[in-house]
Residue frames as a rotation matrix with the C-alpha (Angstrom) as fourth column:
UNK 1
-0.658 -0.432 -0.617 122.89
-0.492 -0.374 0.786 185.69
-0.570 0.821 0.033 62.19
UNK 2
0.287 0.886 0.364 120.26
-0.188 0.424 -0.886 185.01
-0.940 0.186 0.288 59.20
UNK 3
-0.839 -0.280 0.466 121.48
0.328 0.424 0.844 182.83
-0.434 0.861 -0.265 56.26
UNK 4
0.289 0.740 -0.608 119.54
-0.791 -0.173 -0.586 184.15
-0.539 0.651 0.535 52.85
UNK 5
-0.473 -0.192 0.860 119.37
0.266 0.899 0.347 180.64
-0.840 0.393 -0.374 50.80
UNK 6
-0.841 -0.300 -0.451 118.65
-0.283 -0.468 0.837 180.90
-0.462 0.832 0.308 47.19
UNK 7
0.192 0.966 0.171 115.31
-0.637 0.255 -0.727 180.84
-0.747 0.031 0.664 45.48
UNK 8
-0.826 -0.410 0.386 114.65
-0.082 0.765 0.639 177.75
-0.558 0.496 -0.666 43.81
UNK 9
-0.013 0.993 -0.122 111.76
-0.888 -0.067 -0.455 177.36
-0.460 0.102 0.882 41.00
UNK 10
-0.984 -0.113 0.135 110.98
-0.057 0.930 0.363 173.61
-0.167 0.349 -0.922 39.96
UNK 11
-0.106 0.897 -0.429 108.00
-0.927 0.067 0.370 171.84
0.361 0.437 0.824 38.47
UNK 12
-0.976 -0.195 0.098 106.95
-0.209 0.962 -0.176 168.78
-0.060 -0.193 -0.979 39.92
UNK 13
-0.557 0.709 0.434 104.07
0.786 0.618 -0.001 166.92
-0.269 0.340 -0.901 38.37
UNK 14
-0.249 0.203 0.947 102.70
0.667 -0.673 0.319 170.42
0.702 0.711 0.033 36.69
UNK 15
0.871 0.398 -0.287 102.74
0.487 -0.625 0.611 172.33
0.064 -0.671 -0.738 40.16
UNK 16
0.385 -0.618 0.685 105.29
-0.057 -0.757 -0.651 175.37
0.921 0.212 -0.327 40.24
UNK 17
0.626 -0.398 -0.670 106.94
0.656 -0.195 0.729 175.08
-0.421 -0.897 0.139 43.73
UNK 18
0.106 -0.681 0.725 109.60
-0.432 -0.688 -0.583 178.19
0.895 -0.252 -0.367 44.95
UNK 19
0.938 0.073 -0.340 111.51
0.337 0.040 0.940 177.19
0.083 -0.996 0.013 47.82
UNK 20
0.245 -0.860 0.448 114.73
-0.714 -0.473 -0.516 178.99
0.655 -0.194 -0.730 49.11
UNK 21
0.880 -0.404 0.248 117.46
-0.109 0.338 0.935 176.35
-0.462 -0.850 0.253 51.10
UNK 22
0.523 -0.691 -0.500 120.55
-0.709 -0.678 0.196 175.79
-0.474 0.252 -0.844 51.09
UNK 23
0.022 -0.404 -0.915 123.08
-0.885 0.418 -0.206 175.24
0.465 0.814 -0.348 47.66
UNK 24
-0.857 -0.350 -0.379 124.18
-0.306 0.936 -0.172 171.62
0.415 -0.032 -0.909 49.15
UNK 25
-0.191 0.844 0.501 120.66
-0.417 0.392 -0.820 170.48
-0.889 -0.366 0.276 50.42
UNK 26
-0.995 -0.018 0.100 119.96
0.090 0.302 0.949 167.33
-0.047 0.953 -0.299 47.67
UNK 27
-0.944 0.200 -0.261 116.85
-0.274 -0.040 0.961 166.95
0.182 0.979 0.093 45.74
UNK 28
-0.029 0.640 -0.768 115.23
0.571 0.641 0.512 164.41
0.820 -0.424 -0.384 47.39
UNK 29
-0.557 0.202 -0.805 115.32
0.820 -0.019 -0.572 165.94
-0.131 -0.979 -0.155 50.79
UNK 30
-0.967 0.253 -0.038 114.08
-0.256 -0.958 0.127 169.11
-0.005 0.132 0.991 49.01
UNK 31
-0.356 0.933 0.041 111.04
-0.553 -0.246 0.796 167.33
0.753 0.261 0.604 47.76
UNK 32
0.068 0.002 -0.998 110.45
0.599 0.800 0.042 165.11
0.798 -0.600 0.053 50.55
UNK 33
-0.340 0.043 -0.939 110.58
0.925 -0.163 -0.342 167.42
-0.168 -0.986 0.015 53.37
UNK 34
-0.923 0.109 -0.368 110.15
-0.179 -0.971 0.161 171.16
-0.340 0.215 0.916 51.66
UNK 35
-0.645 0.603 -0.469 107.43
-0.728 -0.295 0.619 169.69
0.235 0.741 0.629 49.40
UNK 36
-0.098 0.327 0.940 106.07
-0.474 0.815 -0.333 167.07
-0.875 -0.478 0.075 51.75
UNK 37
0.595 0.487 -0.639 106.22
-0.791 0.496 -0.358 164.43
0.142 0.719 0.680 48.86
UNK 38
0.071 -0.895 0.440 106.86
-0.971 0.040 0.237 161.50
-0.230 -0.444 -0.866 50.24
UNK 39
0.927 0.362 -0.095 106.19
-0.309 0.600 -0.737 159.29
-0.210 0.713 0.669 47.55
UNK 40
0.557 -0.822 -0.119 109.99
-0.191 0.013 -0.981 159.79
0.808 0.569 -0.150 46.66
UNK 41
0.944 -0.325 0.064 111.65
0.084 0.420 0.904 157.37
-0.320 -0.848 0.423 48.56
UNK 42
0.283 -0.937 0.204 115.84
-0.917 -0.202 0.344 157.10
-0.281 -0.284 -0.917 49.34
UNK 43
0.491 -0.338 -0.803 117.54
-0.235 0.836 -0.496 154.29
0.839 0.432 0.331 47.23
UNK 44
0.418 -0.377 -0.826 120.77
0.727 0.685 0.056 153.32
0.545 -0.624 0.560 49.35
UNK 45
0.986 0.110 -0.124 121.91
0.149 -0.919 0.365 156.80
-0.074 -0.379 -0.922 50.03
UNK 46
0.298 -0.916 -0.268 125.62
-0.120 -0.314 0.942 156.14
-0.947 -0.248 -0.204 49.37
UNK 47
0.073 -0.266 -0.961 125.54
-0.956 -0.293 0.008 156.06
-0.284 0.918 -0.275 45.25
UNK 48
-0.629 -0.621 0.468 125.80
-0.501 0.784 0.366 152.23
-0.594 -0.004 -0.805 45.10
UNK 49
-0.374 0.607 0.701 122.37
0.378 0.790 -0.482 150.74
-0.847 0.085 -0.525 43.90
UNK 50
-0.830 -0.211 0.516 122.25
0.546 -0.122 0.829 153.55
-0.112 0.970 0.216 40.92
UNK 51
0.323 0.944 0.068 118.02
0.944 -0.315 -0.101 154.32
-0.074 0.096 -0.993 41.84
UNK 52
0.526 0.179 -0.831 119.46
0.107 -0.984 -0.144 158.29
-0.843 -0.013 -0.537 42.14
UNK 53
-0.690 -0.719 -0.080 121.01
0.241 -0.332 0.912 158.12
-0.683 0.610 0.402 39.02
């Protein structure tokens, strides 16, 4: 069975990116693995230290 994920369109640093994954996949892992940018690093990962606010 093939899952259709939704196209996303985002700007990041004035480049247009389109990627399609899926609705509960966060931000960071989007750019960070979809958009190889791994400049953007992972605070504590459980909401405590505030960096993803």
């Amino acid at each position: 069975m093939s899952k259709v994920w939704p196209e996303i369109r985002l700007t990041v640093n004035g480049v247009l990116h389109t990627v399609s994954v899926p609705p509960m996949k966060r931000l960071l892992d989007v750019l960070r693995e979809d958009l190889r940018l791994t400049g953007t690093k992972e605070g504590c990962g459980e909401g405590e230290c505030g960096s993803c606010a």
